[in-house]
C-alpha positions as CSV (number, residue, x, y, z in Angstrom):
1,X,0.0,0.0,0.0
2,X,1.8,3.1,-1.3
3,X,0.5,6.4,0.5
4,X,1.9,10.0,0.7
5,X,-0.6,10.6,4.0
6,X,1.7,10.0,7.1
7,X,2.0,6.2,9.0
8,X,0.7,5.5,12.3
9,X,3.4,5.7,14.7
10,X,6.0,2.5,16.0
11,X,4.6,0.4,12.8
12,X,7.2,-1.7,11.0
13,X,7.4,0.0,7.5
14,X,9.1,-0.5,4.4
15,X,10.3,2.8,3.2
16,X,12.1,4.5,0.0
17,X,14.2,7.1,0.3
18,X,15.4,9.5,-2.5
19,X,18.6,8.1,-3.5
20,X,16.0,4.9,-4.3
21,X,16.9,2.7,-1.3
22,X,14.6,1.1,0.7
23,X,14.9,1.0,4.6
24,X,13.1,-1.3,7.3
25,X,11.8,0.6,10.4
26,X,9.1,2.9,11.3
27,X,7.6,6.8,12.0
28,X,8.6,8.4,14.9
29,X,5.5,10.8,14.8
30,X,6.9,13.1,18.0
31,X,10.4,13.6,15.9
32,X,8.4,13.5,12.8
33,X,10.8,11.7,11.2
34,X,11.5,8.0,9.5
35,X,14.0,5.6,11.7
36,X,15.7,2.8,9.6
37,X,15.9,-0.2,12.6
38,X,19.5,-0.9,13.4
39,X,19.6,-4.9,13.8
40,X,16.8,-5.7,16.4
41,X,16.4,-2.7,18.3
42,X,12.9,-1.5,19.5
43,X,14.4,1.8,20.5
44,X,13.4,5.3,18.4
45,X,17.1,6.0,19.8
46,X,18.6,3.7,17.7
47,X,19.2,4.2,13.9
48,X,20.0,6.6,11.3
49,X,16.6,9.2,10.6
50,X,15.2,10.3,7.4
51,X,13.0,13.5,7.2
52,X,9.3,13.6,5.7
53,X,11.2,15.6,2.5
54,X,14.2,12.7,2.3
55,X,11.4,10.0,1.8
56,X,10.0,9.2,-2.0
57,X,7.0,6.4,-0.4
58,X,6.3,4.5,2.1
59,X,4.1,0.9,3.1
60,X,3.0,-0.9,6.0
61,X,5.2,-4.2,6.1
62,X,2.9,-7.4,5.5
63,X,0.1,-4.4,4.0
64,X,-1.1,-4.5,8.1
65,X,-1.9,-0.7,9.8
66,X,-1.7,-2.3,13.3
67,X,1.7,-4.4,14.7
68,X,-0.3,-5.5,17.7
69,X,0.5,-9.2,17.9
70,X,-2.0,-9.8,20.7
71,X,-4.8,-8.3,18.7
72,X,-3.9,-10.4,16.0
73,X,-3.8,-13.9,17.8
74,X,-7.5,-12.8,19.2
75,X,-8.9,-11.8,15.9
């Protein structure tokens, strides 16, 4: 799902960046910024940023809006 509106926030997206690399992480939405994930580290601390004009698109990983894995088992 391409989209030029803004991801929830903390949800694993696959994102493109202008050079045309894509990066696996997520939106910070307090720094208003994209975070590529640094091996497997949770933290927003952790791993190199991209502004909103650095990125070309963005998608939810698996197509999915919510991570929540205990949601999911339920459902």
């Amino acid at each position: 799902m391409k989209s030029t509106d803004l991801p929830s926030p903390n949800v694993p997206l696959l994102f493109t960046s202008h050079d045309g690399v894509q990066h696996n992480g997520f939106y910070n939405g307090l720094l208003k910024v994209f975070v590529e994930r640094v091996g497997d580290e949770p933290s927003a601390e952790v791993g190199v940023t991209f502004t909103l004009t650095n990125i070309r698109e963005w998608e939810y990983q698996d197509d999915q809006e919510s991570s929540d894995a205990d949601i999911l088992e339920i459902l």
